[in-house]
C-alpha positions, 0 to 999 in steps of 0.5 A, a space after each residue: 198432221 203437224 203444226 208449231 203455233 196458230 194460224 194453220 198453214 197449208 201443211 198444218 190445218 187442225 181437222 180431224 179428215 176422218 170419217 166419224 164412224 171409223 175413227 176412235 178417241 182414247 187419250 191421255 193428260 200428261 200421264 194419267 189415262 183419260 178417255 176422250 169421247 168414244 165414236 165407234 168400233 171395228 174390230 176393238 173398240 177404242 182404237 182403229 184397227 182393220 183385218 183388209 188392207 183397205 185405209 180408213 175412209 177419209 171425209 174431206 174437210 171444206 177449205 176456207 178461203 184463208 186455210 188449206 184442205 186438212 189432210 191428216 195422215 193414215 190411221 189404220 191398224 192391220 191386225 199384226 203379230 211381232 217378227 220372229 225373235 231370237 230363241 231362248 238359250 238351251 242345251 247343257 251348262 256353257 262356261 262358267 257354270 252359267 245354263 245356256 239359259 242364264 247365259 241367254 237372258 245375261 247377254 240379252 237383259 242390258 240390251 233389252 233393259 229387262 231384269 235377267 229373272 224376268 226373261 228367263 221367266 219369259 223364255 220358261 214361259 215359251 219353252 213350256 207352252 211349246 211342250 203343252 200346246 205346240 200348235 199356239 207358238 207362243 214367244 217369249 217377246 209376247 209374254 215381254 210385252 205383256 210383262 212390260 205393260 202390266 208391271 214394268 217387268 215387276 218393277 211395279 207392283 207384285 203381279 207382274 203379268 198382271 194376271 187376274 184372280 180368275 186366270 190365276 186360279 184357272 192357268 197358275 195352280 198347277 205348274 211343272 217342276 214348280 212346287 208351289 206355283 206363286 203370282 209373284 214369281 216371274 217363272 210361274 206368272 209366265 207360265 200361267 199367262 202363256 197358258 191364258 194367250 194360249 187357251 182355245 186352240 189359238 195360233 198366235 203366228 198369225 196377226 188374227 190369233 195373235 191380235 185376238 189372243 192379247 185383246 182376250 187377256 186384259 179387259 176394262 177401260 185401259 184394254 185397248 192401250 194395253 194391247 198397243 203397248 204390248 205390241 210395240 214393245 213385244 216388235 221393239 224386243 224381238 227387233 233388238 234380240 236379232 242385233 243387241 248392239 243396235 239398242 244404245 244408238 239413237 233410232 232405238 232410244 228415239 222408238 223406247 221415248 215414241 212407245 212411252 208417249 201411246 195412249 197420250 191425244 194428239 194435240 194440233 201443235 203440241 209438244 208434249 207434257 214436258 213442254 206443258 201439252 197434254 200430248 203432240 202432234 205428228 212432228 211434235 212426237 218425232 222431233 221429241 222421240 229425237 231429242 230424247 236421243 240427242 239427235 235435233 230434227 226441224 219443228 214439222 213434217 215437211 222440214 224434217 223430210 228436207 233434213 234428213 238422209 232419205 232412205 232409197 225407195 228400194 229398201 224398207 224402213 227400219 226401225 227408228 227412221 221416220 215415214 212420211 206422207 204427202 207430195 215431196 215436190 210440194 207439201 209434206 204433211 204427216 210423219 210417223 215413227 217406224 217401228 218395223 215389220 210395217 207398223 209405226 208409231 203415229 199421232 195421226 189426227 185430232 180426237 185420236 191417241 197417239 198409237 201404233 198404225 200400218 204405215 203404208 196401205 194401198 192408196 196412201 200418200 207415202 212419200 218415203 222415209 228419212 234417217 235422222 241418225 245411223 
């Protein structure tokens, strides 16, 4: 549900079109996380999320005579893990001299913009968890997003997974072919968080363990964003490992921007902090994701469907095209980011944050989706 300024018009009318017990509001102003009022729970408390594949129950907003019914676009996450990534290098030295390992992580790190010491922390973190608990089929991009949302990929602060004292001393004592195991060394902090995703038997090929193994990792006021952010950049890494060469175009540096904006409210007509919001609305987040990509886009949902390179019916989505819902003779009101392996990157409505969704459930308005950029 998008906007440019007051008053609404028929494809931006400022509703939030949820039912209040199955709609939650976390936010953030500017940069610094702030928790809008907190409406209920599902399945975690602070953003939707669902295990069918029934969408969220919509309650219609009565229309004025001066206003459109407000329609807002989906809302619902589908528990969900990321797509299987490309596996870390084994095998004897290659040329050079270089591990099979090394050689992995140096051809992976400009690509994925991860620091060649963190992955390899991240593949030892995998390729020791597969010795230890085979059945869990823990991946590196996992422990990736896990790296990512804690520190940066240790860029910030000394903890780089962000490993409690509890899991620390519970999971990082004791590490094979490490002498003295420390929190700050990405081999040892990897090994240790992968034993915490780990514990309890979890699975994490499927949505559920997976899902329920991350929400088990981090608590506090910032659980539910961090587990967003370690979803979506975990998809966007084992995405990008499959075609590195994809991971200067334009889609790729368009989802890094969308990524970076979770957790950030919706804001009927916003643009963003940069443009002095506190957050966007629909369009507003992808026509920015764009421009960050140098790639310009119209101002609202139903423009940018009309300008763009429609993807044909028959193909999915991919990553970087934008999805959009509504009636494509008439009125286009939503449009989200797809991120791949059906999820997108959406501001769906206001009293939400921007957040990771499903992007096509049964029952939906989808209208298709549009390429900005090859």
């Amino acid at each position: 549900m998008d906007s440019v300024t007051p008053p609404p018009e028929p494809d931006a009318v400022p509703a939030t079109g949820k039912d209040p017990k199955h709609s939650w509001a976390r936010g953030a102003l500017h940069r610094g996380l702030v928790a809008l009022p907190l409406v209920a729970g599902l399945v975690t408390a602070g953003w939707l999320v669902a295990d069918g594949n029934e969408p969220a129950p919509k309650t219609p907003v009565a229309a004025s005579a001066n206003t459109a019914p407000a329609v807002s676009g989906p809302s619902v996450l589908e528990v969900s893990a990321p797509v299987q990534a490309q596996a870390p290098g084994q095998g004897a030295s290659g040329g050079g001299g270089k591990s099979p390992l090394q050689q992995w992580a140096d051809n992976l790190s400009g690509p994925l913009a991860i620091p060649a010491a963190a992955l390899i922390g991240y593949a030892n973190g995998e390729l020791t968890l597969r010795s230890e608990d085979p059945g869990c089929h823990l991946s590196w991009v996992t422990l990736a997003g896990v790296g990512e949302a804690s520190s940066d990929h240790g860029r910030q602060g000394a903890n780089p997974m962000g490993l409690s004292s509890a899991q620390w001393s519970k999971y990082g004592a004791k590490i094979t072919g490490v002498s003295k195991p420390a929190l700050t060394d990405p081999d040892s902090a990897s090994v240790a968080a992968g034993r915490a995703l780990c514990a309890g038997g979890t699975d994490l090929t499927g949505g559920t363990g997976w899902w329920k193994s991350v929400a088990a990792y981090k608590g506090g006021k910032d659980a539910e964003l961090f587990r967003q952010q370690v979803l979506g950049n975990a998809q966007l890494y084992a995405t990008l490992s499959l075609d590195p060469a994809k991971a200067n175009s334009p889609a790729v540096h368009a989802t890094r921007f969308a990524l970076g904006q979770l957790g950030l409210p919706y804001v009927w007509g916003g643009n963003g902090p940069d443009a002095g919001a506190a957050g966007f609305d629909c369009s507003g987040l992808t026509k920015a994701s764009y421009d960050s990509a140098g790639v310009g886009l119209p101002r609202t949902a139903d423009s940018q469907f009309r300008a763009i390179t429609r993807v044909p019916a028959t193909q999915e989505p991919q990553l970087g095209d934008l999805v959009f819902y509504g009636n494509p003779a008439t009125n286009i009101h939503h449009v989200g980011l797809y991120l791949g392996n059906g999820l997108m990157i959406n501001a769906p409505t206001e009293g939400q944050a921007i957040q990771i969704h499903t992007f096509h459930t049964p029952g939906d308005d989808y209208a298709g989706a549009g390429r900005p950029a090859a």
